[in-house]
N, C-alpha and C positions, 0 to 999 in steps of 0.2 A: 348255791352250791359252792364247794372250793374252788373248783374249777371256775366260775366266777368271779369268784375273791381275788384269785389270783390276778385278774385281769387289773380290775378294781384295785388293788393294793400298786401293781406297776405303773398305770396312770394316772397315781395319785404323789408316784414317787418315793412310793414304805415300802415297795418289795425288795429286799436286801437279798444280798447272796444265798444267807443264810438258808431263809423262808424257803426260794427258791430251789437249793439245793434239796432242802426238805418235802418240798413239793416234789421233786421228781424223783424220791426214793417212793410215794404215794403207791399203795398197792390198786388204786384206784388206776384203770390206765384211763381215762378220759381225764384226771388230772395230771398225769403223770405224761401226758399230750400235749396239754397246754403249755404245762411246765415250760417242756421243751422249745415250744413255737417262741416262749418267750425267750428262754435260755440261748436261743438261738444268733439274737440279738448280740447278747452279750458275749459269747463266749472269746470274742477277738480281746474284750478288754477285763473279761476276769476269766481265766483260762482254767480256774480249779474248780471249776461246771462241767469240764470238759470231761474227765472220769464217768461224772454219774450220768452225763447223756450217752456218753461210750457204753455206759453198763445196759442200758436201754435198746440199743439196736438188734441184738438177738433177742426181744419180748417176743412172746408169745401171740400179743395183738399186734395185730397188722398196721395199724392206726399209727400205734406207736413208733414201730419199727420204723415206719415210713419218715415220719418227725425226724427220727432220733439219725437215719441216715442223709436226710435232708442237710440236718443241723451238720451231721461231720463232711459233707462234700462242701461247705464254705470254706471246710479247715485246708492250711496249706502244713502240709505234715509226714511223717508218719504214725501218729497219734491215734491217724484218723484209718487205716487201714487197715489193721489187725478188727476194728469191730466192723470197718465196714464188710469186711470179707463174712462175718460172723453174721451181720443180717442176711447176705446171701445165701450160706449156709442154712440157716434159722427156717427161710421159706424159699428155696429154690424155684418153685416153681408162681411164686407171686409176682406179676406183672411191675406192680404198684415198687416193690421192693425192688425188681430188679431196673426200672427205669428212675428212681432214685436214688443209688448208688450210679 
């Protein structure tokens, strides 16, 4: 699946920004998960990831949400506030979401 490949292409050291970023526009959200998990990684040393996982924390899947607020509470920012306040927003009453923000 892509969401495999993705894995695969970053351990193999071919996953570029690029792919990446592309990956996490993915209407697929189990890709658009991964994405993240990996993006997450990176976003200290390539920072223009950081938009399209912000775009991500108000998703509609939980999965994601969760990832995508994961990812922006590493941030030291204000960057990271405006969407995390937006996953809150997004599912108020989700556990999962509100203990990761």
């Amino acid at each position: 699946t892509r969401a495999h490949s993705l894995y695969l292409l970053d351990a193999s050291g071919a996953l570029n920004d690029g792919l990446l970023a592309s990956a996490l526009g993915a209407a697929d959200p189990l890709v658009a998960e991964q994405a993240i998990r990996i993006a997450r990684a990176r976003l200290s040393v390539s920072p223009a990831l950081i938009p399209a996982v912000a775009a991500l924390a108000d998703h509609d899947d939980s999965q994601v949400r969760f990832a995508a607020a994961l990812a922006l509470g590493d941030l030291d920012g204000a960057e990271r506030v405006a969407p995390l306040h937006g996953a809150l927003m997004a599912a108020p009453g989700d556990p999962w979401t509100r203990s990761a923000v």
